[in-house]
N, C-alpha and C positions, 0 to 999 in steps of 0.2 A: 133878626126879629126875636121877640120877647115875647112866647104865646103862654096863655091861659086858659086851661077847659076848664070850665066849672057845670058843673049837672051832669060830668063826663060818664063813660057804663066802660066796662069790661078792662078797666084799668089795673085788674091784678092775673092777664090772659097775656103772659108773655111772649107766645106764639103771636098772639094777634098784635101786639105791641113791635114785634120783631119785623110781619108785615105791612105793619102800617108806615114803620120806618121808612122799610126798602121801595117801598110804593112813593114817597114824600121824595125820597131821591131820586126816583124814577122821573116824574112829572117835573118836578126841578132840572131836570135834565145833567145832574153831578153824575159824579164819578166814585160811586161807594169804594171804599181800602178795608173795613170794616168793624161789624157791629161785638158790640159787646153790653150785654144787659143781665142784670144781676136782681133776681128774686127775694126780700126781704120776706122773713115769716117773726110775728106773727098775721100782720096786717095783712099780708099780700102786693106790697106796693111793690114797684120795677124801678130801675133807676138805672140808666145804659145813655149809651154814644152810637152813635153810624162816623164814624171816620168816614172823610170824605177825603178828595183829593182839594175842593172847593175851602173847607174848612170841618166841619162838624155839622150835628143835629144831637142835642142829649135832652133827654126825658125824664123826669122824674112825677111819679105817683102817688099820690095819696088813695087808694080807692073808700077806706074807710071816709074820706071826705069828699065824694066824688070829684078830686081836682088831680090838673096834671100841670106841671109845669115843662113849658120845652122852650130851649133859645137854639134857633136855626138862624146859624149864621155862614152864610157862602161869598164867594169872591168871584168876579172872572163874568163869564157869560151865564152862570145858572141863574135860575129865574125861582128863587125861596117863595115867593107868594104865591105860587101853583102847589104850594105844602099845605096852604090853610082849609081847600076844600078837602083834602085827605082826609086829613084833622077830624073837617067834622063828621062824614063818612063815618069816619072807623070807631068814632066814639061817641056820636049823637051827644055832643055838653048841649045843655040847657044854652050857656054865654059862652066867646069866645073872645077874649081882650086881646089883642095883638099889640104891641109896642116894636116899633122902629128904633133902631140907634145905627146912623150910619160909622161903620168905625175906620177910621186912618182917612179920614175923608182930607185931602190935599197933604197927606203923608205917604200914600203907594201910586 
């Protein structure tokens, strides 16, 4: 999945960012190997991965524009669309765009 927060809040709170991750692969029910998230200044934006065993989750932030960008993309038995309420929990966006792209579909 291809998500979008826009009107998103606390997008330059790496702690909370690091949370919300491990929460997202919680309820997905994956398999975290792990995170890595890297603080930009001046802005304050995040930009990081949760390594999964499933595939990934990376983040990327603008908070100066209230937007986050994230693509969660898993394989297997986890269930990625119990990541969207996390989502909006942890960062109350205004809109959330979700985009689908099934990939290797009649390739694995």
């Amino acid at each position: 999945m291809i998500i979008d927060l826009v009107g998103a809040s606390r997008l330059d709170d790496i702690e909370h960012i690091e949370k919300a991750l491990r929460r997202c692969v919680e309820v997905s029910k994956a398999t975290l190997l792990h995170i890595h998230l890297h603080h930009f200044t001046p802005n304050g934006g995040v930009s990081g991965v949760a390594v999964l065993s499933e595939s990934h989750i990376s983040i990327h932030s603008w908070p100066e524009a209230d937007y986050a960008a994230l693509d969660v993309f898993m394989c297997g038995e986890a269930e990625p669309h119990n990541a969207i309420e996390v989502l909006r929990e942890a960062f109350s966006p205004s809109d959330i765009r979700v985009g689908e792209h099934l990939r290797g579909q009649d390739m694995v």
